[in-house]
C-alpha positions, -999 to +999 in steps of 0.1 A: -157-762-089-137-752-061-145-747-022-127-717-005-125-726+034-102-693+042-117-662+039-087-643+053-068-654+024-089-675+003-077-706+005-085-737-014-104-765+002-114-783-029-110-786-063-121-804-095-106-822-124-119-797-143-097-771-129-069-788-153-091-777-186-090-740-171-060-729-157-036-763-169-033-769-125-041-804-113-062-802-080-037-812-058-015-778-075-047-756-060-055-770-027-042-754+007-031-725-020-045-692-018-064-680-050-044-646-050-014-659-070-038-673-094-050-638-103-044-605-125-031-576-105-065-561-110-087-592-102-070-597-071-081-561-057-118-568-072-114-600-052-106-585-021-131-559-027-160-582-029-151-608-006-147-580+022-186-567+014-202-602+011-191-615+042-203-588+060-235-591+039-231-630+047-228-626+087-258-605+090-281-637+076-258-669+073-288-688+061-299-667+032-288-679+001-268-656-023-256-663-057-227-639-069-217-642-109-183-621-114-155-618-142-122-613-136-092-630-153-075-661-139-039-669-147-034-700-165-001-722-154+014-713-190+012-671-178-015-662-200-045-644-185-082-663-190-113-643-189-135-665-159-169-659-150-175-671-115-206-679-099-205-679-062-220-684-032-214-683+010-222-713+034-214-722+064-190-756+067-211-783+084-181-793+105-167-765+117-196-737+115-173-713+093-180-694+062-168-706+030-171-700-005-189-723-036-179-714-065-176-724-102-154-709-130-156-713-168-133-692-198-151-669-213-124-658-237-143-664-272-173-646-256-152-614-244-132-620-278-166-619-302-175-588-273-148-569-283-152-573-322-184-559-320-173-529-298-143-525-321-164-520-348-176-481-347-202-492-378-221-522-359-247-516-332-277-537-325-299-521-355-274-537-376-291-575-361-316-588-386-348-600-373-344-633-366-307-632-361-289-638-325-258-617-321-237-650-324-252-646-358-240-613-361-208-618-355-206-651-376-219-626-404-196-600-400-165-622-401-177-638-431-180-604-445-144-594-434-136-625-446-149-616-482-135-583-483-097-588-472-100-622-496-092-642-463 
């Protein structure tokens, strides 16, 4: 979880332990830091993007609760990019009466990995799911089939 107190530049105001498990940062690496170095090329500008239209969305009702979920990649103190999905949300800081941002982050990499196998795949679609099987169970099938086949 992390608070951004900066909405000119997205700073850190806060951050957990857990940040460490993500990106391999302690807190105290994050906070007074900009999120922008943390970011692909191409997050950053969906960053700025959507930061720019929820604030003004924000101003017009400060009170109204909104709850953003986005994914865009992080980078991870070793240089490798993570798939994140962030969920997100505006408040104003009780002590100074600004906007800030709420949010929470967690890798998604196996999901966009598993994703992309079943996108790769020009022979599986949905029809292929069995009845009573979840598409984690798809994918568990299909590698075991792969598996099989290439005598893994």
């Amino acid at each position: 979880m992390c608070i951004r107190d900066s909405l000119a530049d997205l700073r850190f105001s806060y951050v957990s332990s857990s940040v460490y498990r993500l990106l391999g940062y302690f807190p105290e690496d994050l906070v007074g830091q900009s999120i922008m170095p943390f970011l692909t090329e191409s997050s950053r500008e969906y960053v700025k993007q959507i930061t720019k239209e929820r604030v003004a969305y924000f101003k017009i009702d400060p009170h109204k609760r909104h709850t953003y979920i986005d994914q865009f990649e992080q980078l991870h103190k070793n240089g490798s990019a993570i798939s994140t999905e962030t969920t997100s949300y505006f408040r104003l800081n009780r002590e100074t009466g600004h906007p800030e941002i709420v949010a929470v982050s967690r890798d998604i990499s196996r999901r966009k990995a598993n994703e992309k196998l079943l996108t790769d795949r020009n022979t599986v679609s949905y029809t292929h799911l069995r009845a009573h099987e979840t598409v984690l169970d798809l994918v568990c099938r299909l590698l075991l089939e792969k598996k099989k086949h290439h005598n893994i």
